[in-house]
C-alpha positions as CSV (number, residue, x, y, z in Angstrom):
1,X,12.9,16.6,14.8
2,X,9.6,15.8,13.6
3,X,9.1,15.0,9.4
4,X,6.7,18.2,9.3
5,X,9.0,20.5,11.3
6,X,11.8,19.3,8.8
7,X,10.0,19.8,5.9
8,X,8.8,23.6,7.2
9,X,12.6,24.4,7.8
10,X,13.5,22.6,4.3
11,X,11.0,25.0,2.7
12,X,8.5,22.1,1.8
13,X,4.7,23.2,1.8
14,X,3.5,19.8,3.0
15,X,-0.4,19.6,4.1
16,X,-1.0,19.4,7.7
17,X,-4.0,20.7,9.9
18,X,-3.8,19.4,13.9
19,X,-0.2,19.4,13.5
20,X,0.5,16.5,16.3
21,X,-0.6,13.5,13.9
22,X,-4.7,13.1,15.0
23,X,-5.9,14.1,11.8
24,X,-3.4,12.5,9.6
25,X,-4.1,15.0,6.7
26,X,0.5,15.0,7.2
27,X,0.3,11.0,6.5
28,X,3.1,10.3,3.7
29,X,5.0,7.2,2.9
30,X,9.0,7.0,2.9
31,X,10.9,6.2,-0.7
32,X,14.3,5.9,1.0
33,X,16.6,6.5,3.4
């Protein structure tokens, strides 16, 4: 499962626009795991 179709089912707001990664307005960085 994608990170932004985890956070959307998690119930996290996270920005996103073009949805597939092109217009990396998703980009985050990992802390852990």
């Amino acid at each position: 499962m994608p990170l932004l179709q985890a956070a959307a089912t998690a119930g996290l707001d996270m920005p996103s626009s073009c949805r597939n990664g092109t217009c990396r307005t998703c980009i985050c960085r990992l802390e852990s795991g």
